[in-house]
Backbone as CSV, one residue per row, in Angstrom:
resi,resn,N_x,N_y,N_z,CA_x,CA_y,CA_z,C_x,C_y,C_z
1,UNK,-19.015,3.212,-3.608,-18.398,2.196,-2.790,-17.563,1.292,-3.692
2,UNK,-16.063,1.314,-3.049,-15.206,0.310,-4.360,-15.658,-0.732,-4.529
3,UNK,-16.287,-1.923,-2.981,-16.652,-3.018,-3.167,-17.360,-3.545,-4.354
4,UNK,-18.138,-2.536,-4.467,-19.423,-2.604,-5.177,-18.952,-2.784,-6.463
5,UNK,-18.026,-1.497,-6.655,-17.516,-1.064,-8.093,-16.677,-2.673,-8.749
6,UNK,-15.921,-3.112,-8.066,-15.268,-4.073,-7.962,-16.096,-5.428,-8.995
7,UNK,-17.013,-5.455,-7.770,-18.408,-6.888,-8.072,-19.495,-6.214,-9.600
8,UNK,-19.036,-5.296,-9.419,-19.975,-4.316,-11.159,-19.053,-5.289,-12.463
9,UNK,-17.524,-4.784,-11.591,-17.074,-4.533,-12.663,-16.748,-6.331,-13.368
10,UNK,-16.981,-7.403,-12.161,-16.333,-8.889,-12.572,-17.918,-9.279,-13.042
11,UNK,-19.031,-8.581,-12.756,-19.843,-8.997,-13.375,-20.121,-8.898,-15.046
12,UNK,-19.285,-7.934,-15.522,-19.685,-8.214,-16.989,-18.694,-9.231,-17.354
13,UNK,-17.999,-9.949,-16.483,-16.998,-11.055,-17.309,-17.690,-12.252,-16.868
14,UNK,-18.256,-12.329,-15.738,-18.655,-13.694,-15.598,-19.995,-13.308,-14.577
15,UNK,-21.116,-14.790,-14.629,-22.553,-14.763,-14.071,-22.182,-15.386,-13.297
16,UNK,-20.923,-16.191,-12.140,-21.039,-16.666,-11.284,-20.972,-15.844,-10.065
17,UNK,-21.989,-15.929,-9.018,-22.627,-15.645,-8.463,-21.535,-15.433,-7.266
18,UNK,-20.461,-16.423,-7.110,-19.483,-16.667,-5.728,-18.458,-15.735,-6.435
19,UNK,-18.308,-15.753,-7.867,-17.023,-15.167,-8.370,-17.304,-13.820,-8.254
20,UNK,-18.285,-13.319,-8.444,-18.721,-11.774,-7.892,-18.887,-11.474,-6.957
21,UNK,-19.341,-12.132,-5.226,-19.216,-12.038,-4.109,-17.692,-11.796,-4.111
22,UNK,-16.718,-13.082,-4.191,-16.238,-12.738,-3.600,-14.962,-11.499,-4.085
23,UNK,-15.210,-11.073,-5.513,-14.502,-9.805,-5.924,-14.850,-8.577,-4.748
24,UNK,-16.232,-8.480,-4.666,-16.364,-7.483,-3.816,-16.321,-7.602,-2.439
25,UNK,-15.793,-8.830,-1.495,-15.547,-9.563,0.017,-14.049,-9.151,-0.060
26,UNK,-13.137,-9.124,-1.171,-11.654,-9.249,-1.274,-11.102,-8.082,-0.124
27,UNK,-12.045,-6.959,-0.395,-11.401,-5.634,-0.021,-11.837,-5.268,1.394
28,UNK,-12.849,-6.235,1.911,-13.247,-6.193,3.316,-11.321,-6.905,3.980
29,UNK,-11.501,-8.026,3.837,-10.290,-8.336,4.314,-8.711,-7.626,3.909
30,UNK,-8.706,-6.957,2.989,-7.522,-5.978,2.898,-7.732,-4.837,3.570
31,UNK,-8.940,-4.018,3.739,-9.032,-2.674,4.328,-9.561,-2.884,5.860
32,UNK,-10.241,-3.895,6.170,-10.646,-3.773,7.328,-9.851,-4.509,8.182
33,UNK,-9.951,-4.764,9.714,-9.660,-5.895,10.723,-10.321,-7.549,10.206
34,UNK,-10.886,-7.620,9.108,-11.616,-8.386,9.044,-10.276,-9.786,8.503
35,UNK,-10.521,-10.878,8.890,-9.630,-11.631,8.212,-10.117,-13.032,7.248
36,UNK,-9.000,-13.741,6.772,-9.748,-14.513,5.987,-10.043,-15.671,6.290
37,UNK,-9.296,-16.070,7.365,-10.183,-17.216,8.775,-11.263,-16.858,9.381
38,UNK,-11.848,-15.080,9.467,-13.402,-15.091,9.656,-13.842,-15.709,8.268
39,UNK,-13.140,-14.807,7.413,-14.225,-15.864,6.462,-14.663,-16.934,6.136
40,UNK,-13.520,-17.485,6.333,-13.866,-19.025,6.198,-14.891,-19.615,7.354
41,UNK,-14.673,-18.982,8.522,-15.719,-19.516,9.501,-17.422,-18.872,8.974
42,UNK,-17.428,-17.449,8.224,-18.526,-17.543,8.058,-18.971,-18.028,7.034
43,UNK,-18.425,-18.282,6.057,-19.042,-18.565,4.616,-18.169,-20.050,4.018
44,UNK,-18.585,-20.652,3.349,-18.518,-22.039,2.924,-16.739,-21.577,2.532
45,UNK,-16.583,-23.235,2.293,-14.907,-23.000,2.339,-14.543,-22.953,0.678
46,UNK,-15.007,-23.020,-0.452,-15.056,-22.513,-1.670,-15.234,-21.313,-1.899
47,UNK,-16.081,-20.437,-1.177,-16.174,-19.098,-1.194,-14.976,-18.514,-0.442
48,UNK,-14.316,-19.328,0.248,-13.631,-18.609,1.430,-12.193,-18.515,0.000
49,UNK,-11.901,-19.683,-0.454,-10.510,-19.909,-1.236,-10.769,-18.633,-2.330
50,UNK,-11.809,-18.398,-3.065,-12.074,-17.787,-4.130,-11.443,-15.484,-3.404
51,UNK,-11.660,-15.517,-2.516,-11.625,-14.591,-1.459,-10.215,-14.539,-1.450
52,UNK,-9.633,-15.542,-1.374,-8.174,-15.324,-0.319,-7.527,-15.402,-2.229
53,UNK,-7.835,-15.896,-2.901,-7.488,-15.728,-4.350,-6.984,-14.366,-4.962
54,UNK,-7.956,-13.315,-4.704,-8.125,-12.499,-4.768,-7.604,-11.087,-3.988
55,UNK,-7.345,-11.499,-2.871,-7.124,-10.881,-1.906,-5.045,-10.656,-1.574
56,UNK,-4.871,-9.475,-1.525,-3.791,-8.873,-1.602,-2.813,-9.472,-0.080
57,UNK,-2.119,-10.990,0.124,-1.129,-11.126,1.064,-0.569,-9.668,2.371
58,UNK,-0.238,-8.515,1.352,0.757,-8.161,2.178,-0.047,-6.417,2.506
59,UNK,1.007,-5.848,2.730,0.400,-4.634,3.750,1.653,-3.710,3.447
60,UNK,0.950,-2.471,3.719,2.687,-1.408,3.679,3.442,-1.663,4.554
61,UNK,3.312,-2.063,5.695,4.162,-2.505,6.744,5.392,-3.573,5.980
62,UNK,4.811,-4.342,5.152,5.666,-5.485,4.279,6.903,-4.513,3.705
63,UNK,7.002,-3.679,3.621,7.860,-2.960,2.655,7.638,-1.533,1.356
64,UNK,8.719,-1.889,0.365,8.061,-1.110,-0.823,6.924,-2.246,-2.030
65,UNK,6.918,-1.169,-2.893,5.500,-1.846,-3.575,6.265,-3.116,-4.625
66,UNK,7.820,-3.341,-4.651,8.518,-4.465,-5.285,8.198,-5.009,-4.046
67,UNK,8.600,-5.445,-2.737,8.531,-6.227,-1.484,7.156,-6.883,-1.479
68,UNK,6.446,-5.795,-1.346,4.766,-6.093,-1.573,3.971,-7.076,-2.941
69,UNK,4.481,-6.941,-3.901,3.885,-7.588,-4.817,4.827,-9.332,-4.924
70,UNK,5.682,-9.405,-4.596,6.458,-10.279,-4.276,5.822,-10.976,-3.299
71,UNK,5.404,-11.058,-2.329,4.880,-11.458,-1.024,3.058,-11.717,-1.950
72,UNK,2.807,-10.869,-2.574,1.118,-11.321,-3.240,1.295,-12.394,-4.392
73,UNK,2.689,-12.431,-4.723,2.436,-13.424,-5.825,2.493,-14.786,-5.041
74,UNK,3.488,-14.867,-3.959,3.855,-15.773,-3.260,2.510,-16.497,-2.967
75,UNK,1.646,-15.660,-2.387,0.266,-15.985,-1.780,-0.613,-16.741,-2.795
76,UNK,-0.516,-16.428,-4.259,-1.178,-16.163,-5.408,-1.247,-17.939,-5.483
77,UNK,0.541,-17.857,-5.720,0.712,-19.563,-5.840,0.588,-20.562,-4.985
78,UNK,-0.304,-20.275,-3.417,-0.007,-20.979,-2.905,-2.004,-21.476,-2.533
């Protein structure tokens, strides 16, 4: 499971506990229907920012993968 692989893999850089949730929460909201206003409604609003941090803005629908990363940095800084 990538999630997993994901939260493995931020765990050998850091023991915080939200910073590894939410590495492996990132990819619920990119792959699923799931969004990041559920998240925020379910989980505290520090966990929710750390999530949307992480979490990829745009979609293939956005374009090519220059269009796309353009639109994630946008998100990145905001």
């Amino acid at each position: 499971m990538y999630p997993q692989a994901v939260a493995e893999t931020v765990s050998s850089v850091s023991d915080d506990p939200a910073t590894i949730a939410a590495a492996g929460l990132h990819h619920v909201v990119e792959d699923t229907p799931v969004t990041l206003k559920q998240v925020k409604a379910k989980f505290r609003v520090e966990f929710s920012r750390l999530v949307s941090d992480v979490t990829n803005a745009s979609t293939a629908a956005d374009g090519n993968r220059v269009k796309r990363k353009a639109i994630d940095r946008q998100h990145s800084k905001s």
